[in-house]
C-alpha positions as CSV (number, residue, x, y, z in Angstrom):
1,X,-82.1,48.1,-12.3
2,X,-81.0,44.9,-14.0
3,X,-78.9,46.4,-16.9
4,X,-77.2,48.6,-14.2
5,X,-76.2,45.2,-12.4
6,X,-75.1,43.8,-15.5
7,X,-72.8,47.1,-16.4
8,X,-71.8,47.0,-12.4
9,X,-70.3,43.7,-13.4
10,X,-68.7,43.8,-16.8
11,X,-67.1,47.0,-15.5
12,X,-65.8,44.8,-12.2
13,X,-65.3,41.9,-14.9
14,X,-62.6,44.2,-16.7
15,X,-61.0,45.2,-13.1
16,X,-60.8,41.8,-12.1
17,X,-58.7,40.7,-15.6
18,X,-56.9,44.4,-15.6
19,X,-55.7,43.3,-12.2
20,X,-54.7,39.5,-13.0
21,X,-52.7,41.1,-16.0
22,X,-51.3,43.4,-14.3
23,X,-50.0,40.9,-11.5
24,X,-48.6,38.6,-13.8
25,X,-46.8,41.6,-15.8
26,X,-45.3,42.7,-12.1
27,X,-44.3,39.0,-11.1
28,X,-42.5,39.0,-15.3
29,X,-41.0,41.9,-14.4
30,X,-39.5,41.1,-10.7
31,X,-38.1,38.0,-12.4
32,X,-36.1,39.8,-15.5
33,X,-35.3,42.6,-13.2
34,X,-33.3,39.9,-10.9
35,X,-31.9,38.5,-13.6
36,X,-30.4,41.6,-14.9
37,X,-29.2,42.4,-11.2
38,X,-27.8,39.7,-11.7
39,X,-25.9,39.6,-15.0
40,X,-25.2,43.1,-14.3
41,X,-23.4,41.6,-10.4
42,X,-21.4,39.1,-12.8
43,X,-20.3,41.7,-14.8
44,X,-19.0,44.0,-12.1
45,X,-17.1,40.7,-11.1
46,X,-15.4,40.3,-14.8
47,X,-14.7,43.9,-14.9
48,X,-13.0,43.9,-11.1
49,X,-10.6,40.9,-11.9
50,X,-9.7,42.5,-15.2
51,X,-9.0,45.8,-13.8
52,X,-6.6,43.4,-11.2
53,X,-4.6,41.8,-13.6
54,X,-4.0,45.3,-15.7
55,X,-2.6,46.4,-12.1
56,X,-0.5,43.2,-11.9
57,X,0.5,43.8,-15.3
58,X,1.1,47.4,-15.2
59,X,3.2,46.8,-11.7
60,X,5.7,44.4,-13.8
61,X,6.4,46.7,-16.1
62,X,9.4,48.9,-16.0
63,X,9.9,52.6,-14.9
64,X,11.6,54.6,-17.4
């Protein structure tokens, strides 16, 4: 009875830590996941005003 106690608890022992692990993994991950949202919003930015300024560029130009 006593050893299956003791295996009940290094079995709920190694649940307990695979869960803490696991938590902090998923709260790294939320954190570069938002980061990369956001680069990836900046970029979309950079690319938009670039693609503007080739239109104003483009509209100058002259018709042949």
């Amino acid at each position: 009875m006593d050893k299956e106690l003791i295996l009940l608890e290094e079995k709920i022992d190694r649940l307990i830590t695979l869960y803490r692990d696991t938590h902090a993994e998923n709260i790294r991950l939320q954190r570069q996941l938002a980061d990369v949202i956001t680069a990836n919003n900046q970029l979309t930015e950079k690319i938009q005003m670039a693609a503007n300024r080739l239109q104003v560029l483009l509209s100058t130009l002259p018709e042949s």
